[in-house]
N, C-alpha and C positions, 0 to 999 in steps of 0.2 A: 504494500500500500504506500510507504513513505517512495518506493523507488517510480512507481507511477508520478507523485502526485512531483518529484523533482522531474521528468519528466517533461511530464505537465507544463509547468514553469519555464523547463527549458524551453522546450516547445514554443510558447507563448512571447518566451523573452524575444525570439528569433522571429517570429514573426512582426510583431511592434517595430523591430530594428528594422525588418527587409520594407515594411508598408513607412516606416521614415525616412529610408532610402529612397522610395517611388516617389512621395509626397515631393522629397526632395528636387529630385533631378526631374518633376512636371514644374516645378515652378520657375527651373532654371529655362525652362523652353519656352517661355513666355518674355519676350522681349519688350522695353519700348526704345524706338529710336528716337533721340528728343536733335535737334539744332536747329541753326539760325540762317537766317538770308538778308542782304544788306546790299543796300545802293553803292557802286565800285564808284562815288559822285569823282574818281580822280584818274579813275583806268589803271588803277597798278596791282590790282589784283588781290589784294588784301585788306583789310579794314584799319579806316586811316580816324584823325579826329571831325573829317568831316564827314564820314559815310553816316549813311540813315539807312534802321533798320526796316524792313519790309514788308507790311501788311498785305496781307491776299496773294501772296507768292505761290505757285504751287511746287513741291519736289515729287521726285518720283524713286522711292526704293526699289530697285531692280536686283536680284540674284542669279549670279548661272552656274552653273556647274561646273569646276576648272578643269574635268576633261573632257565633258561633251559639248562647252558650251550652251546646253538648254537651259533656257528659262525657269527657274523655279519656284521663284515668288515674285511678287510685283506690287506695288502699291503708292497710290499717290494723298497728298497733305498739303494744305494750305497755311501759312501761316497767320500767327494770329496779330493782335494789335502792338504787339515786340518783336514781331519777326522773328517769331519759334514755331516750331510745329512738332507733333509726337504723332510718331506712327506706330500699332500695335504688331507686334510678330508672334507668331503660334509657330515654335518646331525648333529646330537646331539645323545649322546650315551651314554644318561643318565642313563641305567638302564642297561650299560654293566659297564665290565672290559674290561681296555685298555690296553695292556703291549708294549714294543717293546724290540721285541728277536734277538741277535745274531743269523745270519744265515753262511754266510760264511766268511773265513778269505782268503786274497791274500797273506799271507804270510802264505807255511807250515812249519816253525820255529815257528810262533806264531800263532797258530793255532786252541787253545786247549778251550773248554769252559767248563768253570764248573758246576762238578755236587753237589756241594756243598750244602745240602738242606739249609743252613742258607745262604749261597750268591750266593744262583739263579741268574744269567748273565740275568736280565729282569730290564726293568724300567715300573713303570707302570701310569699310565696319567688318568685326568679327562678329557673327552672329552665330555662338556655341555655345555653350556652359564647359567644353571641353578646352579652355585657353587659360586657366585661371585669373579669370576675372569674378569678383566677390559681388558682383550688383546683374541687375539684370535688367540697369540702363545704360543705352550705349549712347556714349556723345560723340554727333559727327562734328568734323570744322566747318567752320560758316563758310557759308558760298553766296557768291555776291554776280549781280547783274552789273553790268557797266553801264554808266549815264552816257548818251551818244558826243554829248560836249563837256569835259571837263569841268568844273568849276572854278572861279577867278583864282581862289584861294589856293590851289593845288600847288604854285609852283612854291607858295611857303611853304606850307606841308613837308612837300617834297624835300627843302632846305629844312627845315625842323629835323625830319629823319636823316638826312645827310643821303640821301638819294642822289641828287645835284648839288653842284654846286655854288656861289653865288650869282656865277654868268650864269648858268643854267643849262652847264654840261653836267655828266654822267660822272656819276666819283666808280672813280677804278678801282679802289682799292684804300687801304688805312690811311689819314689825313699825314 
């Protein structure tokens, strides 16, 4: 009777543990992708003191599969009155690429996305619980539309970060 009822217990202890291991690793499949979208008001491709963030933006999360390239998930997000958006993910997509792409802009002033093959307008995301990562929100980098004219201000800006110079050449390198 005593070797039953340890048993029993054992039995039971293992199970609680394996049904907190499942609990576990469903929660970790459940993603949210949160970032940001911002006016490029300077063309340089990153967010400066005068970019303005982006309401009504739309992105678009796309996954493929890194050796068949198919499609595996897809999903589009607007953002909101800060120029954030969350998009919800169900699964583990461990064996894709995750990007999230510029789809449309509300503003046709700043409209423009680049084709720049070195600053592709994509962020691209681990979407696994198999990477060790402890959250199971992923932050993309912000991606920005370009304004089709500059702003007046840009060539300080540009001097602020030491972009150019005071003529308003290219710095090549350490001052």
């Amino acid at each position: 009777m005593v070797k039953s009822e340890g048993v029993f217990l054992l039995v039971a202890a293992l199970c609680v543990l394996s049904l907190a291991g499942v609990a576990d690793a469903l929660h970790y499949n459940h993603f949210q992708v949160q970032g940001t979208v911002y006016c490029d008001t300077c063309r340089i491709q990153f967010i400066s003191r005068v970019s303005t963030m982006m309401e009504g933006a739309t992105v678009r999360l796309e996954c493929r599969n890194l050796t068949s390239g198919v499609e595996t998930f897809k999903s589009e997000a607007v953002t909101d009155k800060v120029g954030m958006y969350n998009i919800k993910v169900d699964g583990d997509y461990e064996e894709d690429i995750c990007e999230i792409v510029l789809v449309k802009s509300p503003d046709k002033e700043c409209s423009e996305i680049s084709t720049d093959v070195y600053a592709k307008q994509s962020a691209k995301l681990s979407l696994t619980s198999n990477n060790g990562e402890a959250t199971d929100i992923r932050n993309a980098n912000p991606l920005g539309f370009m304004k089709k004219t500059p702003l007046q201000e840009c060539p300080e800006v540009l001097k602020e970060l030491d972009i150019i110079d005071a003529q308003g050449q290219p710095q090549l390198g350490p001052n």
